[in-house]
N, C-alpha and C positions, 0 to 999 in steps of 0.2 A: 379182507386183508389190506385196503386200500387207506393209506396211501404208499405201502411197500409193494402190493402185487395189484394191479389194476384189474378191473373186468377186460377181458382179452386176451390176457399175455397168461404165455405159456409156462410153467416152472417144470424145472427138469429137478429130480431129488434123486440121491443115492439112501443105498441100504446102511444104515446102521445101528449099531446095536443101544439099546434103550438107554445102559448105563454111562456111555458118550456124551449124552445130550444136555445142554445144559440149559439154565435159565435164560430166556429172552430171545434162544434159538426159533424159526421155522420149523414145524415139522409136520409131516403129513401121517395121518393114521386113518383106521377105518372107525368112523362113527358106530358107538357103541348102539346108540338109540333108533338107527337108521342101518340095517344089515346090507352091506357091498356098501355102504356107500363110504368115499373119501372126503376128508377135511383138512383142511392145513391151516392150522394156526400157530400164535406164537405159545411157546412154555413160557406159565407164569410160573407154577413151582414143579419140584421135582423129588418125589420120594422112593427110597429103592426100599425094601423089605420083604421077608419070606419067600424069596422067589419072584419076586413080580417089581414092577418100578411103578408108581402111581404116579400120574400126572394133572394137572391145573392147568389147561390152556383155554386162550381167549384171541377171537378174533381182532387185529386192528381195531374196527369199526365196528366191533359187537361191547355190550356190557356184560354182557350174560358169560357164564365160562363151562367150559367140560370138564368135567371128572373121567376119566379110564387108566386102566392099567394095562400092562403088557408083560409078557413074562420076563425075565430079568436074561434069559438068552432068547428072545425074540426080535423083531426089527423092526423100528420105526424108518420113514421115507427123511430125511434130512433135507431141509433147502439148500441148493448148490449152483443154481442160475435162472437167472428170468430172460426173458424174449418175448417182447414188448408185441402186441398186436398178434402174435402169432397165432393165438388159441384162436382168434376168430377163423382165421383160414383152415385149423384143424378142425373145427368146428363143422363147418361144411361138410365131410365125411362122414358125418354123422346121419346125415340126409339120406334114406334107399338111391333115391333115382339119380343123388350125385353117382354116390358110389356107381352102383349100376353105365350111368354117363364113365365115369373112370376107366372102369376095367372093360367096359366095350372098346373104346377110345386106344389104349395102352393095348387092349389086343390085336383090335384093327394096324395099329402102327409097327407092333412086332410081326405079324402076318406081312406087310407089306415089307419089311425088309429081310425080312427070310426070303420070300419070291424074288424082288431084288439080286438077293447075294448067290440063291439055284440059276439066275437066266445071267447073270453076269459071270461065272464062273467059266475059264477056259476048259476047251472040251477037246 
């Protein structure tokens, strides 16, 4: 999606509904051709019928485009802010032995102010 969303940075999207959305908007959906996985491009067109809305989206920096639909009360992710660099730092969570580093760290630090807040307490 570059050069609207960079490699790194973070996009936060809300829920809404397929029949909202419009041409030339961001929106993120789950890759028909790849199961779980997320995409977010732009809508190049936008078709609603029988129940379902079909869409034509294409990345920025891609030529190639997607076909999928969605039910016509189902919900696609809408683009609604970027945060520049930030996905790298989320990124890192991703890693076991950060995580693992994290919540030892974050329980060691809650353990010591519990003990703290027992022996400092008037008696």
């Amino acid at each position: 999606m570059e050069p609207s969303i960079r490699t790194g940075d973070l996009i936060l999207t809300k829920q809404a509904p397929p029949t909202t959305v419009r041409v030339g908007q961001i929106v993120t959906f789950h890759d028909p051709s790849r199961k779980g996985e997320l995409l977010t491009h732009r809508v190049v067109s936008r078709q609603a019928r029988a129940g379902r809305v079909f869409f034509v989206t294409r990345g920025d920096a891609n030529s190639a485009v997607e076909w999928w639909s969605v039910a016509a009360d189902g919900t696609v992710g809408e683009f609604s802010l970027r945060l520049p660099l930030v996905g790298y730092g989320v990124s890192v969570f991703t890693i076991p032995v950060v995580r693992l580093l994290f919540v030892s760290l974050a329980s060691f630090v809650l353990g010591a102010l519990l003990i703290r807040w027992i022996w400092a307490r008037p008696r």
